[in-house]
C-alpha positions in Angstrom: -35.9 2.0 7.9 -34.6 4.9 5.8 -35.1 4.9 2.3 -32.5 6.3 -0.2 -32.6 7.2 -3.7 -30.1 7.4 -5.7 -29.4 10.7 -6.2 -29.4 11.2 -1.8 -27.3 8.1 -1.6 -24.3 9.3 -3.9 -24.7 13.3 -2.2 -24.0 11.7 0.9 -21.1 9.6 -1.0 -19.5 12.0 -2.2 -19.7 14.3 1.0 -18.1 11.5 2.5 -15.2 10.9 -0.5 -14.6 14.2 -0.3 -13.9 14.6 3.4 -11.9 11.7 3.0 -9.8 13.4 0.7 -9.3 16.5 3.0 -8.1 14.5 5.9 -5.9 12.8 3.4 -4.4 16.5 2.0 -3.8 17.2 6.1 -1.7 14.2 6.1 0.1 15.0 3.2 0.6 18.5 4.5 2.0 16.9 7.9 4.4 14.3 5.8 5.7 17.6 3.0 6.7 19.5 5.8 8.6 16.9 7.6 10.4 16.3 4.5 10.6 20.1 3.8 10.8 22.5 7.1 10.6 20.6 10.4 12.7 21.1 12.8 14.7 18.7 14.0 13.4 18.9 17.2 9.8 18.8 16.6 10.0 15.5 14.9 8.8 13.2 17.9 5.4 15.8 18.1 5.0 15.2 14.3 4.8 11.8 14.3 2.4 11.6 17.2 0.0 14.0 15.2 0.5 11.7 12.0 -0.6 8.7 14.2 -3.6 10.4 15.5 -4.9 11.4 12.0 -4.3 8.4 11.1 -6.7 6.8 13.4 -9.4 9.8 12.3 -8.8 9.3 8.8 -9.2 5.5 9.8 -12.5 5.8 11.7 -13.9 7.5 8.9 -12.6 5.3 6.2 -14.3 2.3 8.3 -17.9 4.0 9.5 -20.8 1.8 9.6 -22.7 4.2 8.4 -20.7 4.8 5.2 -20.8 1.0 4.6 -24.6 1.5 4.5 -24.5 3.7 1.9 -22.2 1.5 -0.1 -24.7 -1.1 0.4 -27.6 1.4 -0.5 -25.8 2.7 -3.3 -24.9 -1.5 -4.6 -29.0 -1.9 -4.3 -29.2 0.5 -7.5 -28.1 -0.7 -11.1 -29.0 2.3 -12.8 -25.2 4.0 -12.1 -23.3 5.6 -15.0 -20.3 3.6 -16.1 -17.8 6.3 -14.3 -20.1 6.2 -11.3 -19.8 1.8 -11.4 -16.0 2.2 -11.5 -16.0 5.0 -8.2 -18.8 2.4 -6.4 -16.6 -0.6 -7.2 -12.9 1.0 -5.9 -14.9 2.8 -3.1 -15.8 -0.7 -1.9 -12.6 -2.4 -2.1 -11.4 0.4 -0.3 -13.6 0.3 2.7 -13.6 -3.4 2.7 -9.8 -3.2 2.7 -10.0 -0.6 5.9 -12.5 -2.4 8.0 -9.8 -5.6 8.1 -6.9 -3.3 9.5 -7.5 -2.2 13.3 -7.6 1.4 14.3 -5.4 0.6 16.8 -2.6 -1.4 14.5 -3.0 1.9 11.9 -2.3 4.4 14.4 0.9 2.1 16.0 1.9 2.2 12.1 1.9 5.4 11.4 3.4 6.8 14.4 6.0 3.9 13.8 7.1 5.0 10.7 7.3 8.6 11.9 9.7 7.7 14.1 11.2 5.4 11.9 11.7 8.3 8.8 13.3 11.1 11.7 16.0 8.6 12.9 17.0 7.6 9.4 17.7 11.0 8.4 19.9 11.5 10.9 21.1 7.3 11.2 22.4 7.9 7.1 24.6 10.5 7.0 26.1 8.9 10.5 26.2 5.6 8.4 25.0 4.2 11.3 22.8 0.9 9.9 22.7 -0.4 13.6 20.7 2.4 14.7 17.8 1.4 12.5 17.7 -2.3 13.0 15.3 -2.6 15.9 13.5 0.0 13.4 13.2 -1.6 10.7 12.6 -5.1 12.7 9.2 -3.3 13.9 8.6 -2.4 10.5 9.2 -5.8 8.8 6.5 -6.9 11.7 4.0 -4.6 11.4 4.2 -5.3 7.5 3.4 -9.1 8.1 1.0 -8.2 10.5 -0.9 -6.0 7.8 -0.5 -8.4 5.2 -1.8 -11.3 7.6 -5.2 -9.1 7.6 -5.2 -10.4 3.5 -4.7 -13.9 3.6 -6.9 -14.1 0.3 -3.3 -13.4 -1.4 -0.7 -16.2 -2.2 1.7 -14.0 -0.4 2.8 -11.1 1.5 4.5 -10.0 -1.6 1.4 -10.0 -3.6 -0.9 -8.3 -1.3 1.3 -5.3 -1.3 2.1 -5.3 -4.7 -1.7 -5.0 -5.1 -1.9 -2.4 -3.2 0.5 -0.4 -5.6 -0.2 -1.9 -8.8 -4.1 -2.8 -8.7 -4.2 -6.6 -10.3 -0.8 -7.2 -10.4 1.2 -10.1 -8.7 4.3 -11.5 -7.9 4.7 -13.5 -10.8 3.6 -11.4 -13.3 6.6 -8.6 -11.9 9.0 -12.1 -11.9 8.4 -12.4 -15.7 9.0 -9.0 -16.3 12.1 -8.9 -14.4 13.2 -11.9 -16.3 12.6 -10.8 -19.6 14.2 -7.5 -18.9 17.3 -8.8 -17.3 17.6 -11.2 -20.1 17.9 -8.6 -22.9 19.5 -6.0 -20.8 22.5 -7.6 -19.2 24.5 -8.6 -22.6 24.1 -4.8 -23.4 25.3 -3.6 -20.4 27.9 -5.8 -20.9 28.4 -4.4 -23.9 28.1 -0.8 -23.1 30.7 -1.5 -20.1 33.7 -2.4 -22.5 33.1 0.7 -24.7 34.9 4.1 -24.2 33.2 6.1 -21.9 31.8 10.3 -23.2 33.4 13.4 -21.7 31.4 14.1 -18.6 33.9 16.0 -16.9 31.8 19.3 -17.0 29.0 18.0 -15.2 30.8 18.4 -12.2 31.6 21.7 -12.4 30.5 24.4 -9.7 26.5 25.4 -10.8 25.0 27.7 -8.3 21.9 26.0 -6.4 19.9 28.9 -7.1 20.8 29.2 -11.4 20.2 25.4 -11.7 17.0 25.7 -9.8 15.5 28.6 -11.6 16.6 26.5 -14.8 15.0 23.3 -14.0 11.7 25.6 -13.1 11.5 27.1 -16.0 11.6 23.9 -17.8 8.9 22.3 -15.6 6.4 25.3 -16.6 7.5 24.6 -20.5 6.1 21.0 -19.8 3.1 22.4 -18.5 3.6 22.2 -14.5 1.0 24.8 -13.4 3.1 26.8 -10.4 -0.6 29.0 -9.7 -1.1 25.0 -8.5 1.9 23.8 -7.1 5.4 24.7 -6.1 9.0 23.4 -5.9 11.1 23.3 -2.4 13.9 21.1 -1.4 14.3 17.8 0.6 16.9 15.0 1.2 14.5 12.7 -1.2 12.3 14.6 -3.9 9.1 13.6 -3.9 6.1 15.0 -5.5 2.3 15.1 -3.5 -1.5 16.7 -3.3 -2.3 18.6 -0.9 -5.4 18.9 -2.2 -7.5 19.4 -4.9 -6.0 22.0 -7.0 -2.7 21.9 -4.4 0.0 19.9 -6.5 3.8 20.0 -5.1 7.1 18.6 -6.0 10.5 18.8 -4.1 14.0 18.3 -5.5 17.5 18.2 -4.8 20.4 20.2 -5.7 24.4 19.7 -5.4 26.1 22.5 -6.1 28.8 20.4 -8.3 26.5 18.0 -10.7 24.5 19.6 -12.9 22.1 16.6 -13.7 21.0 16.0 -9.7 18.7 18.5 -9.4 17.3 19.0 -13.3 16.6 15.5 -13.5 15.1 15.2 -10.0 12.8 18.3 -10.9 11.7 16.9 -14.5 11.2 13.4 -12.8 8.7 14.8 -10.1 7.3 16.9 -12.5 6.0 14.2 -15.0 4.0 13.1 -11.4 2.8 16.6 -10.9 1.4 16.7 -14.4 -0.2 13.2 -13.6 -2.2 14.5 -10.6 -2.7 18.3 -12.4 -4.4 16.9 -15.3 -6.9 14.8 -13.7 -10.5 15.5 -14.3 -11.7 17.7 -11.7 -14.6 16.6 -11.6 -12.8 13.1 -10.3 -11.4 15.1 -8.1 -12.1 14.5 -4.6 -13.5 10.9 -5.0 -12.1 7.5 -5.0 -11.1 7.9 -9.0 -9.3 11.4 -8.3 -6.0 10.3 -8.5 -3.0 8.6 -10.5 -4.2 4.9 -10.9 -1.0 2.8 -9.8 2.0 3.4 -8.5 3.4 1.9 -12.0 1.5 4.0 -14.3 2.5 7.2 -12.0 6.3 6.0 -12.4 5.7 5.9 -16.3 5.0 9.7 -16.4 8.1 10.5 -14.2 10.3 8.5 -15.8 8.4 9.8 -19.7 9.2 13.2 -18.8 12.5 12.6 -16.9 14.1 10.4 -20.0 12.2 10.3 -22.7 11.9 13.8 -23.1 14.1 15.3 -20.9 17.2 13.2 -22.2 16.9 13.1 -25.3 18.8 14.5 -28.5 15.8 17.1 -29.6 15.1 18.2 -25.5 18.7 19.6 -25.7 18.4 20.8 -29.4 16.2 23.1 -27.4 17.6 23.8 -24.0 21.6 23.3 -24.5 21.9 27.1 -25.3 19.7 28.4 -22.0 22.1 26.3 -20.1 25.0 28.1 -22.2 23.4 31.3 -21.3 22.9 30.2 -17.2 26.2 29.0 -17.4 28.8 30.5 -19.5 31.7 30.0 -18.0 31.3 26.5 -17.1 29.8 25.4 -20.7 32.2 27.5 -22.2 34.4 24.4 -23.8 31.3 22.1 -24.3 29.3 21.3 -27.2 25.6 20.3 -27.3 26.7 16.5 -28.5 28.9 16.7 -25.4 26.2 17.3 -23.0 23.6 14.7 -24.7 26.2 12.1 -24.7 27.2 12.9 -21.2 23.7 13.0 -19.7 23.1 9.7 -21.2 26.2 7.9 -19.9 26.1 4.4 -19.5 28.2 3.1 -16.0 27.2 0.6 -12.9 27.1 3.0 -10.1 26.1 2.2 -6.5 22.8 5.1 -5.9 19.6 3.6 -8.0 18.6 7.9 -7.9 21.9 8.3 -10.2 21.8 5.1 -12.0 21.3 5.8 -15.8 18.6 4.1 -17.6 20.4 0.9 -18.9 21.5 -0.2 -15.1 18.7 1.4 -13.5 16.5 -1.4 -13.0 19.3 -3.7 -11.9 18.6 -1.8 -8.8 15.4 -1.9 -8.3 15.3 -5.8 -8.9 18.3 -6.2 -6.7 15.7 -4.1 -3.7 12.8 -6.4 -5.3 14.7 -9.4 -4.5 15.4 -8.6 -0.7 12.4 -7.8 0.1 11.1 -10.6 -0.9 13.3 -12.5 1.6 12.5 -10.4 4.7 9.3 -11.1 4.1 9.6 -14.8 3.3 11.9 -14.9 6.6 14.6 -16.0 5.0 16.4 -12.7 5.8 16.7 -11.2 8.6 17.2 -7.6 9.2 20.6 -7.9 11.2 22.1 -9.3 8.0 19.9 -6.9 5.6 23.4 -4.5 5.3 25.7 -7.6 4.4 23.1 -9.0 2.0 23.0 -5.6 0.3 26.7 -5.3 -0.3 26.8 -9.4 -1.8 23.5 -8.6 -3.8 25.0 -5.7 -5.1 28.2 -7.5 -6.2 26.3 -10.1 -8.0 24.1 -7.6 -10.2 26.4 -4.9 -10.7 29.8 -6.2 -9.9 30.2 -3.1 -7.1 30.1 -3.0 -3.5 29.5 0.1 -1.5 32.4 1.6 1.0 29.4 2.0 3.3 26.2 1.4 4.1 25.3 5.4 3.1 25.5 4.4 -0.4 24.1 0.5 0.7 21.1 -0.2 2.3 20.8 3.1 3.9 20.7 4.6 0.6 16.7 4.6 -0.1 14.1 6.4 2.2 11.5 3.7 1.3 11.7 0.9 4.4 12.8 3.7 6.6 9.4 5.7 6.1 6.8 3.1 5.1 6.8 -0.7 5.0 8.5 -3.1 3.3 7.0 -4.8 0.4 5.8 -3.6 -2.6 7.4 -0.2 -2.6 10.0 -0.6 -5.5 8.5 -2.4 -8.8 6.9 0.3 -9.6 9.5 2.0 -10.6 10.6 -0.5 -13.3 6.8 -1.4 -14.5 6.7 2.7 -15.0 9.9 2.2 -17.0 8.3 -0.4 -19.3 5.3 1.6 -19.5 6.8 5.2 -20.1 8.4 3.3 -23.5 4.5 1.9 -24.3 2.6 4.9 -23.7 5.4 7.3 -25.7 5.5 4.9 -28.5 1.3 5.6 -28.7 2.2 9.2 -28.4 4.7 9.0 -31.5 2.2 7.4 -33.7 -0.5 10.1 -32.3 1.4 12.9 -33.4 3.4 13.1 -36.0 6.6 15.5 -35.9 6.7 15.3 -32.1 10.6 15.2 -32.1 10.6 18.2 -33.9 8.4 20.0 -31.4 10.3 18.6 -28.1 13.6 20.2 -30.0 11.5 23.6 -30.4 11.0 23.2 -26.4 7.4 22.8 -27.5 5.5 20.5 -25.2 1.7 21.3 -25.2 0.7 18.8 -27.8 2.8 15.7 -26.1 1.2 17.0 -22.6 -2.6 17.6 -24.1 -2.6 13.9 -25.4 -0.9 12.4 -22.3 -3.7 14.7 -20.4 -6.8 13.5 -22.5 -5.5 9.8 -22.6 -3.6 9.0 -19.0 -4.1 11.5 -16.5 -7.7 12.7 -17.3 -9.3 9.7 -16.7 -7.7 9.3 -13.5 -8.7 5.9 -11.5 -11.5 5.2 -13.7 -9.7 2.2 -15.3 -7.9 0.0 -13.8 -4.5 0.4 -14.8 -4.6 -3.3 -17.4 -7.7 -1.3 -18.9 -5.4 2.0 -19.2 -2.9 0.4 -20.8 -4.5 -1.2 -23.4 -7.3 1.7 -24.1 -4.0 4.0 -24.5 -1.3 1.7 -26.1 -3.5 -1.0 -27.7 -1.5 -3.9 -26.0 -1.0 -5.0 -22.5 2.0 -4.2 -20.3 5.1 -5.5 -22.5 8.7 -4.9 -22.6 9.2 -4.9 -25.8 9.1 -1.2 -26.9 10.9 -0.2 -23.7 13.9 -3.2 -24.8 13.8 -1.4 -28.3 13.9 2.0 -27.2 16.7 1.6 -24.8 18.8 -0.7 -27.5 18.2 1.7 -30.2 20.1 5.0 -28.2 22.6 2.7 -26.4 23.8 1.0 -29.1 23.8 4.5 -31.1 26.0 6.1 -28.5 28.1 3.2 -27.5 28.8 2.2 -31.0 27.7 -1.1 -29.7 25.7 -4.2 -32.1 
């Protein structure tokens, strides 16, 4: 029998992290350019080649001979605290990967391959029908993984795991419920007050102007382009395709001027997430955003908190002035903050503003819950969008384009889990800015300077630096002093609405 020391034992780990890492950059590489610069044509040959990495990556994810290391490596108790934390993850991950079946990963993948090419041409047909035996498959093949877990009280809560590490079902169902309890009576509110100008925003803006704009405000927040780069896509999204290899996409529309500045300052608060981590993390199980909620905090930090507030255009209204003369001509900077912050229910969750947005995300929570209880099913998924919709929002889509064809997320994954992030990362971008505020003092002054290296350096040195190495509870409280709470997220939001609604 072979002996190890340490010091062989965690070589050979991290020869074996890293490699997992690579393969995962490959697949990355396959999904950006299917989002980016496939052809059409090629799409059935791409998601044949994502299936059959997926098995490599798989098989190597589930070695024997890698779980013998883990077990030589769990023989030691001599391990740094860091090096504990990359044991312990590396662990559940394997244990996680020996329970799902090559075969069922590869079947998956190629699945939802297929699955993301006939959405993107099923939306813009409106054509829901198309992608019902689709996303039957996937609702399957979601139960099936989930079935692999029965350790977890529910379908739900395994895959809300899988996102948010620790967090459950219930603990999502109290946040919900607190949130929906402060925020409806202001949206209320909000709804019976006189709307701002926004008539400007929809102006013609050249593609290329609003996109050199939005880039040069990404680099002023500190998104390293020698690391990354920008391209478009039907759904922006950011990703690693690698180490050092950082991208985000975006979308432009020629007549609103927020779609594709917001879109780029959104994926760029992920980018600076996945820049700033350690590299020495890099390439192990700890080399990457912790949960999908923390990772949702910095989009939506950058995005709103910054990027829509009263100092950010202090600083940029005249370099939109200047890209756009003509069409700015006859509008004032309180016009554009006002406008940019307007308060209305609205059908897309991507457009919603901040005081409805998460009525859309819990009206998604909510149906996915009951596809996966099977007390939905996936013929009357469309129909149960529209009456969901009129509930929460008091709106009902013309079509299923702006229903439940509207999101990429069943259509190109599974179902379950994929959407509270997005409202834990709005709770948490409040939290963690609220710790920046008290950090450093005059940072409204320096956001309305377009100064952002001391809000980025302390984000940097407190979130993204550190990686996996917490779990994100630990995060949370090591950064903001509290657990996960709503209430500085509630205040924040009442504080502007009822400012620029005029609203008590």
């Amino acid at each position: 029998m072979t002996s190890h020391t340490p010091e062989t034992t965690w070589n050979a780990l991290t020869l074996h992290w890293q490699q997992l890492a690579d393969l995962g950059g490959i697949g990355s590489l396959l999904g950006w350019d299917q989002s980016t610069f496939l052809p059409v044509g090629a799409a059935g040959g791409r998601a044949r080649q994502q299936a059959l990495l997926a098995g490599i990556v798989h098989e190597r994810a589930t070695d024997a001979a890698y779980g013998r290391l883990l077990d030589d490596a769990q023989a030691h108790t001599d391990w740094t605290p860091v090096q504990a934390r990359t044991l312990a993850l590396a662990r559940r991950q394997f244990e996680e990967a020996t329970r799902l079946p090559g075969t069922f990963v590869q079947e998956f993948t190629q699945h939802v391959g297929e699955s993301y090419s006939a959405w993107v041409e099923a939306r813009p047909a409106n054509d829901f029908t198309r992608m019902v035996p689709y996303l039957e498959r996937t609702l399957e093949l979601s139960l099936q993984a989930a079935s692999y877990f029965p350790e977890f009280a529910s379908p739900m809560d395994y895959f809300i795991d899988q996102s948010d590490e620790g967090m459950t079902a219930e603990v999502v169902d109290r946040v919900f419920d607190d949130l929906r309890a402060a925020l409806v009576p202001l949206v209320e509110a909000v709804a019976q007050a006189p709307e701002p100008r926004t008539d400007f925003l929809h102006r013609f803006y050249a593609p290329d102007v609003q996109l050199r704009v939005g880039g040069r405000i990404a680099a002023d927040f500190g998104y390293d382009l020698t690391r990354g780069r920008q391209d478009l896509t039907a759904h922006p999204f950011m990703t690693r395709l690698g180490g050092q290899d950082v991208r985000i996409t975006t979308r432009v529309r020629e007549h609103d001027l927020t779609e594709a500045l917001y879109s780029t300052l959104h994926e760029t608060g992920h980018a600076l997430y996945e820049q700033g981590v350690a590299p020495e993390l890099l390439g192990t199980p700890l080399g990457g955003g912790v949960s999908s909620g923390v990772h949702e905090s910095q989009s939506r930090l950058w995005e709103n908190l910054v990027g829509r507030s009263r100092a950010f255009w202090a600083a940029y209204f005249p370099a939109f002035r200047d890209a756009f003369p003509e069409q700015l001509s006859d509008v004032t900077e309180d016009e554009m903050y006002r406008a940019v912050n307007v308060a209305r229910r609205s059908l897309i969750r991507t457009d919603a503003d901040e005081l409805t947005y998460n009525l859309h995300v819990i009206t998604r929570y909510g149906l996915e819950r009951e596809l996966l209880a099977g007390r939905l099913a996936v013929r009357d998924l469309a129909q149960a969008w529209h009456a969901a919709y009129e509930t929460t929002l008091g709106l009902r889509a013309p079509s299923d384009v702006d229903g439940v064809l509207q999101d990429v997320h069943w259509y190109g994954g599974g179902i379950g889990g994929a959407f509270q992030g997005y409202t834990l990362g709005n709770v948490l971008s409040a939290q963690f800015h609220a710790a920046a505020q008290r950090a450093l003092p005059g940072l409204e002054a320096q956001v309305a300077r377009g100064a952002f290296s001391e809000l980025h350096g302390w984000l940097r040195d407190h979130v993204y630096a550190p990686g996996s190495t917490y779990t994100p509870a630990e995060l949370v409280q090591r950064v903001t002093g509290e657990p996960l709470t709503v209430g500085p997220y509630v205040a924040y939001l009442r504080g502007k609405y009822t400012a620029l609604y005029g609203v008590g």
